[in-house]
C-alpha positions in Angstrom: -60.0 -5.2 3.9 -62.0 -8.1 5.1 -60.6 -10.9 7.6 -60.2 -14.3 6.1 -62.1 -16.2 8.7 -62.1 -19.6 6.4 -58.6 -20.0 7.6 -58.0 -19.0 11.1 -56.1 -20.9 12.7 -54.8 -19.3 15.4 -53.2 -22.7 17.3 -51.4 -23.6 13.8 -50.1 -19.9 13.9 -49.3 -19.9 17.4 -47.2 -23.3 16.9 -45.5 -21.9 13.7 -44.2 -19.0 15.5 -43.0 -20.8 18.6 -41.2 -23.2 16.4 -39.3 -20.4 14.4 -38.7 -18.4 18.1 -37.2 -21.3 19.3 -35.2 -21.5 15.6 -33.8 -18.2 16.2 -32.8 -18.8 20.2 -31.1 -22.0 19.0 -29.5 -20.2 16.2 -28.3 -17.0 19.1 -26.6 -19.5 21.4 -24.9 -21.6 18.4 -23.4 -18.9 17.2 -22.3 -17.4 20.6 -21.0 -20.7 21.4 -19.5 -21.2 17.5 -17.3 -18.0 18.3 -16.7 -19.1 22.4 -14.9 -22.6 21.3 -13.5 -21.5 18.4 -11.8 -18.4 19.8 -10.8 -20.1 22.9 -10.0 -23.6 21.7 -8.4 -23.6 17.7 -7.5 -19.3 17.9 -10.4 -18.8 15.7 -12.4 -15.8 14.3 -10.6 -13.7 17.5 -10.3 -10.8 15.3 -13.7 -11.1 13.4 -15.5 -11.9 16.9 -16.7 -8.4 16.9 -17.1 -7.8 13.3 -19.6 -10.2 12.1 -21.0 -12.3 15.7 -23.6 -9.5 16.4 -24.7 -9.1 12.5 -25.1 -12.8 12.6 -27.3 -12.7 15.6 -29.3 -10.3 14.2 -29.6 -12.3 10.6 -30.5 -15.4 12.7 -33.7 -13.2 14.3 -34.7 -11.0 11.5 -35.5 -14.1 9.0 -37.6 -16.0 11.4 -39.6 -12.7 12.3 -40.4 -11.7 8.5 -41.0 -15.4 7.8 -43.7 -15.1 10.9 -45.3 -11.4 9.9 -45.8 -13.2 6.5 -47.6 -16.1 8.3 -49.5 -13.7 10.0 -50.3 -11.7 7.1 -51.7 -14.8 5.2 -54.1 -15.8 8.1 -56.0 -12.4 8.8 -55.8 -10.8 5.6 -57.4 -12.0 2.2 -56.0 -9.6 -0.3 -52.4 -10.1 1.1 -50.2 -9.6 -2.3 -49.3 -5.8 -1.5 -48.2 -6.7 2.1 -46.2 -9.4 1.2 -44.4 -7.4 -1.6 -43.8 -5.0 1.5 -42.5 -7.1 3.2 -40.2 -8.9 0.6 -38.6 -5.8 -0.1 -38.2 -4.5 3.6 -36.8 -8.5 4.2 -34.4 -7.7 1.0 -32.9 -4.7 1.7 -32.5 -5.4 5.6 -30.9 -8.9 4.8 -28.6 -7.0 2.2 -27.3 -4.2 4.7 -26.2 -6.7 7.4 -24.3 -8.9 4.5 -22.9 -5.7 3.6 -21.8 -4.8 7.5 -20.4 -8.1 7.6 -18.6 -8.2 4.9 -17.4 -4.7 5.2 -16.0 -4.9 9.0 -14.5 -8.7 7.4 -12.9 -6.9 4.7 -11.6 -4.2 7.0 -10.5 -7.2 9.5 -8.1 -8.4 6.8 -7.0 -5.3 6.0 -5.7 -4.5 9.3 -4.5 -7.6 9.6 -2.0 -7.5 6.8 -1.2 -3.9 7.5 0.3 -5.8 10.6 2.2 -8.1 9.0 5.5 -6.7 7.3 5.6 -9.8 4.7 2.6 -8.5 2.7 2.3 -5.3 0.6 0.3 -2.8 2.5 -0.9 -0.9 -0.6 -2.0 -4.3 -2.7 -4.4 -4.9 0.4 -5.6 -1.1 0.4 -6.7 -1.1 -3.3 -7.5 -4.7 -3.2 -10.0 -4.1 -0.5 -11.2 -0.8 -2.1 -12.0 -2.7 -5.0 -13.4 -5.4 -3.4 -15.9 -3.1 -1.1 -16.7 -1.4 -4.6 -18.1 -4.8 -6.2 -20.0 -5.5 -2.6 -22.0 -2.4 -3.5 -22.9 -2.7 -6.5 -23.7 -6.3 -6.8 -26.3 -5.7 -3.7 -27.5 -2.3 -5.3 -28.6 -4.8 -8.1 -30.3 -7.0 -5.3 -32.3 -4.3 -4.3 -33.1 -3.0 -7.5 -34.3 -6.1 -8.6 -36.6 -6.2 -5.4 -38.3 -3.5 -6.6 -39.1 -5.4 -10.0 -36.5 -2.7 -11.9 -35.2 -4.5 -14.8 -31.4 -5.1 -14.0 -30.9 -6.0 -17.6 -31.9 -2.5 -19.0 -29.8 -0.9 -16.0 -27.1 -2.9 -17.1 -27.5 -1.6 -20.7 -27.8 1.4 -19.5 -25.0 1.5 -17.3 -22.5 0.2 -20.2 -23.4 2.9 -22.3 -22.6 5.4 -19.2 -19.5 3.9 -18.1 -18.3 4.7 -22.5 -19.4 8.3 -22.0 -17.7 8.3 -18.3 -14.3 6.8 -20.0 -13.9 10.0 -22.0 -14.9 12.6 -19.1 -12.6 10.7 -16.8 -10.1 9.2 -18.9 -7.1 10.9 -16.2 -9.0 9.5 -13.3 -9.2 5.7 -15.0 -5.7 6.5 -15.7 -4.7 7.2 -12.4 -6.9 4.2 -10.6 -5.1 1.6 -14.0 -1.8 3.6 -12.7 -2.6 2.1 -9.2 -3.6 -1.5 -10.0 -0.2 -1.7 -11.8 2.1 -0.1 -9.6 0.3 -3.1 -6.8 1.0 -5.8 -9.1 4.8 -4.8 -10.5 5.7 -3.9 -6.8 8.3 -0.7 -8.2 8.1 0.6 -4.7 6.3 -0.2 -1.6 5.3 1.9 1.7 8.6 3.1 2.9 10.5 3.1 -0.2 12.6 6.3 -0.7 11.9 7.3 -4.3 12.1 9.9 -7.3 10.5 10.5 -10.2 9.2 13.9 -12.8 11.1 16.2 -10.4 9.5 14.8 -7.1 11.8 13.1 -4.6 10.5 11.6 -1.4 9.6 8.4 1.4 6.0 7.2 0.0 3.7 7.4 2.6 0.6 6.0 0.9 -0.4 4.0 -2.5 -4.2 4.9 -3.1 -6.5 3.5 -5.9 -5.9 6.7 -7.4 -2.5 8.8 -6.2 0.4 8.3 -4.1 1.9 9.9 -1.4 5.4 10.9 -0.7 7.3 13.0 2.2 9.8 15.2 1.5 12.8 14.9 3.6 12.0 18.4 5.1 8.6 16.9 6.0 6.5 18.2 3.3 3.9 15.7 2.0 3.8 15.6 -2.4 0.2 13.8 -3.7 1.6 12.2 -7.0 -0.8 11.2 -9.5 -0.3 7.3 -10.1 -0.5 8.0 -13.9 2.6 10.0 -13.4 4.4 6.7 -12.7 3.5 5.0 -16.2 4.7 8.0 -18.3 8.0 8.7 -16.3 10.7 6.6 -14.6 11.0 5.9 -11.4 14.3 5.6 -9.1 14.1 3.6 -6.3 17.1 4.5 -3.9 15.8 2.1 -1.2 16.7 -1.0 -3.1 20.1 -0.1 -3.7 22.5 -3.0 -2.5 25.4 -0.5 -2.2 26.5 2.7 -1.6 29.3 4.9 -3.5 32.3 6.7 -2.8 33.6 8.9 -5.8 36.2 11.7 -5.2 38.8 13.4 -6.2 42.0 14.4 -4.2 44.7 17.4 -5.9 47.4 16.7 -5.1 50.7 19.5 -5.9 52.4 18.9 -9.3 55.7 19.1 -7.0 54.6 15.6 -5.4 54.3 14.0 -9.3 57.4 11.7 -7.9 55.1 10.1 -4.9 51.4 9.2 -6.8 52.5 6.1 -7.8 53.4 5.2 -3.8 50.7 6.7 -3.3 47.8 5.5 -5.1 49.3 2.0 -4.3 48.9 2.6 0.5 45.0 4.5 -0.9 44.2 1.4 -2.5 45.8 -0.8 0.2 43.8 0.9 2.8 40.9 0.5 1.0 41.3 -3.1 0.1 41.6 -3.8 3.9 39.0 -1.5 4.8 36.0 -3.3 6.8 33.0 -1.4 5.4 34.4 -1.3 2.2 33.0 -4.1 -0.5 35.5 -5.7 -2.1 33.5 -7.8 -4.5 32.3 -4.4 -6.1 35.1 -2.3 -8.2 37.5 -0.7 -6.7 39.6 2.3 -8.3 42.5 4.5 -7.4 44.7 6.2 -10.4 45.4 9.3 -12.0 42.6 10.5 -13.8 43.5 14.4 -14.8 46.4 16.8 -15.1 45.0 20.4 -14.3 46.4 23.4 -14.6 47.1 23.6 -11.1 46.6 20.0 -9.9 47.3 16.8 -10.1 44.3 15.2 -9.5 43.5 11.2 -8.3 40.4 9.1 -8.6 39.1 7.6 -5.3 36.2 4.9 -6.6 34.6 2.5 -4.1 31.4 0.9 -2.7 30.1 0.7 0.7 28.8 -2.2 2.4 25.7 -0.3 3.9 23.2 1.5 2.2 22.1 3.1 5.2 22.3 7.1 4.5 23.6 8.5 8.2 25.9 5.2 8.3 27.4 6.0 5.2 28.3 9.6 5.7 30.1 8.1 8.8 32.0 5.4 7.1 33.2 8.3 4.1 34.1 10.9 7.0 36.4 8.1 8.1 37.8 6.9 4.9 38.9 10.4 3.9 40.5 11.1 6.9 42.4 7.8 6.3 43.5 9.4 3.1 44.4 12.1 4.6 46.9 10.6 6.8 48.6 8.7 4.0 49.1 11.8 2.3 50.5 13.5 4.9 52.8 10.4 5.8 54.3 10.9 2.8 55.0 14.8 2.8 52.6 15.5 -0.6 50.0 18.0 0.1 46.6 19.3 -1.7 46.9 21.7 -4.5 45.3 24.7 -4.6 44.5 27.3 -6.9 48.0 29.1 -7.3 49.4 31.4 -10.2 53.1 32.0 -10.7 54.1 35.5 -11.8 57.8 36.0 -13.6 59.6 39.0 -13.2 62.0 40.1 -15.8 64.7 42.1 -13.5 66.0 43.8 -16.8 63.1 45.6 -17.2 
């Protein structure tokens, strides 16, 4: 390798890579002072301070210092093509991982972000950013593939053909990840939600890209397919805007004189009833005679849907019923069988 003496120039070179230092320790204390005033001053880039400042810093140095070797390498060296293809790519694919760190911890930023905030759908931004760190990948896989003078075109070919034969393999996996995308964008359920469906009952815990978890109510997590939620239906307990009350008191067939008093106090009490909605049906009245019973339809809804509130409320309301009953001297049937005796025989 033989020195290019014709064009030394060792002060031009010196100046050039003063200038671009200087560029780069102009660039550091912007950006430090960027993040300082907008932090302090308009609440700023506080959560991404530590995400993407230092990767900055670091762009703002790296680019100046291959931009110099490059200089260097075209003042001493004559046959300079293979170093500054070396040097391209190594510039490439170190520019490309700090784009990708930056856009990563920005992505993961926002994530957290709207996991904090109730108003948002927790799983929409989990796949959303999935997806989205998905497409970073591959779109700077390209960039360094292309750095390396592969033809991106035939990849892409190549790549379409693949992703047919890798629809058939997977076709339960795309399933699931489609499964996942729509359950985000029809919002059926959410984190939280108390849910059944295909035999499977439970709190979901989780919406992935590609399953959902629930939690049993004895505390045993369920890992659900999301394709399982297109091909079956899904109950969603937690949006309920009521709870029912449906029972049925026996009363004595010796007490057939007092139902009608009585039906009218039950219903009277429930009317009056603070936890009781009114606006939704309300039902008391003979429904069946038994054989041993005469038995009375209690129908009502609940102002709460809350699960231990309810219970509480019920408890009450039958013990209400209770008393009326008892106020009027009817009691509860139960199973009885009346034997005749013939005293001639």
């Amino acid at each position: 390798m033989l020195l290019n003496e014709t064009t030394l120039n060792y002060n031009e070179l010196v100046l050039f890579t003063l200038i671009l230092l200087l560029i780069s320790l102009c660039s550091h204390i912007a950006i430090i002072k960027i993040f300082e005033i907008s932090t302090k001053k308009y609440h700023l880039f506080n959560k991404f301070e530590s995400s993407i400042k230092t990767p900055l810093i670091l762009l703002s140095w790296f680019i100046p210092i291959t931009t110099i070797i490059k200089k260097m390498i075209n003042t001493f060296f004559l046959d300079n093509s293979n170093y500054f293809h070396y040097i391209e790519i190594i510039s490439t694919i170190t520019t490309c991982i700090i784009i990708a760190i930056i856009l990563h911890k920005s992505i993961t930023q926002i994530e957290n972000q709207i996991y904090n905030n109730k108003k948002i759908d927790n799983a929409s931004a989990s796949i959303i950013a999935q997806l989205s760190r998905i497409s970073i990948g591959i779109c700077i896989l390209f960039v360094i593939l292309k750095s390396f003078n592969i033809d991106t075109s035939t990849l892409a070919t190549f790549g379409g053909l693949s992703t047919i034969a890798i629809t058939f393999a997977a076709r339960e996996l795309l399933s699931n990840i489609l499964g996942g995308l729509i359950l985000t964008s029809d919002k059926s359920f959410k984190v939280g939600d108390w849910i059944a469906t295909k035999g499977v009952e439970g709190t979901v815990t989780h919406i992935g890209l590609r399953k959902t978890i629930l939690m049993t109510f004895d505390k045993r997590p369920i890992y659900v397919p999301n394709s399982a939620f297109l091909e079956q239906p899904v109950i969603n307990p937690s949006r309920m805007t009521n709870r029912r009350i449906k029972h049925y008191l026996s009363l004595r067939y010796e007490d057939f004189d007092k139902i009608g008093v009585i039906e009218k106090d039950i219903k009277k009490y429930l009317k009056n009833h603070d936890e009781i909605d009114n606006n939704q049906i309300v039902i008391v009245a003979l429904d069946k005679l038994n054989e041993n019973s005469i038995d009375i339809l209690i129908y009502c809804f609940t102002l709460t849907t809350d699960w231990a509130y309810f219970h509480s409320i019920q408890s009450s309301i039958l013990i209400g019923i209770n008393n009326i009953i008892k106020a009027h001297n009817a009691e509860f049937a139960y199973p009885t069988r009346t034997i005749l005796l013939n005293k001639n025989e």
